[in-house]
C-alpha positions, 0 to 999 in steps of 0.5 A: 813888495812881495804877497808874503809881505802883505799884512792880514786883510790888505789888499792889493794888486798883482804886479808880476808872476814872472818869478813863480815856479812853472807849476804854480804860475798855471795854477794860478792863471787856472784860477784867475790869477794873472798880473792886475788881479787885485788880491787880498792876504787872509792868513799867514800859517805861523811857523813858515806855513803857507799863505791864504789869500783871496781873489777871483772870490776864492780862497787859495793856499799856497806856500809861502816861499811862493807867495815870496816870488808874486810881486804886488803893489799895495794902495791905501785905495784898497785898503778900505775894500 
């Protein structure tokens, strides 16, 4: 499953950042964001917008045809989070 995926509110684990472009996967690793970081889904922009997820205690916005190429594992552990 991919973060895009995610339904609004659920969390879940990074799995691979392996597939995002250059750019972005530093960014993400400037932030915090690495593979094991549990990751929850804010919004999704209607209309092929970017994605706002939260994790590390921030709020990120990228676009959403990059939060398609971030692997995540959901649980039904941190749903309840």
């Amino acid at each position: 499953m991919n973060l895009a995926e995610l339904k609004p509110g659920v969390h879940a684990v990074i799995t691979d950042l392996s597939k995002t472009d250059r750019m972005v996967n530093k960014r993400l690793r400037d932030l915090g964001v690495t593979a094991g970081t549990l990751i929850c889904l804010r919004s999704v922009m209607p209309l092929g917008g970017p994605c706002c997820f939260e994790s590390c205690g921030e709020c990120i916005g990228i676009r959403r045809a990059e939060a398609e190429t971030i692997d995540v594992e959901c649980d039904t552990h941190w749903k309840s989070l």
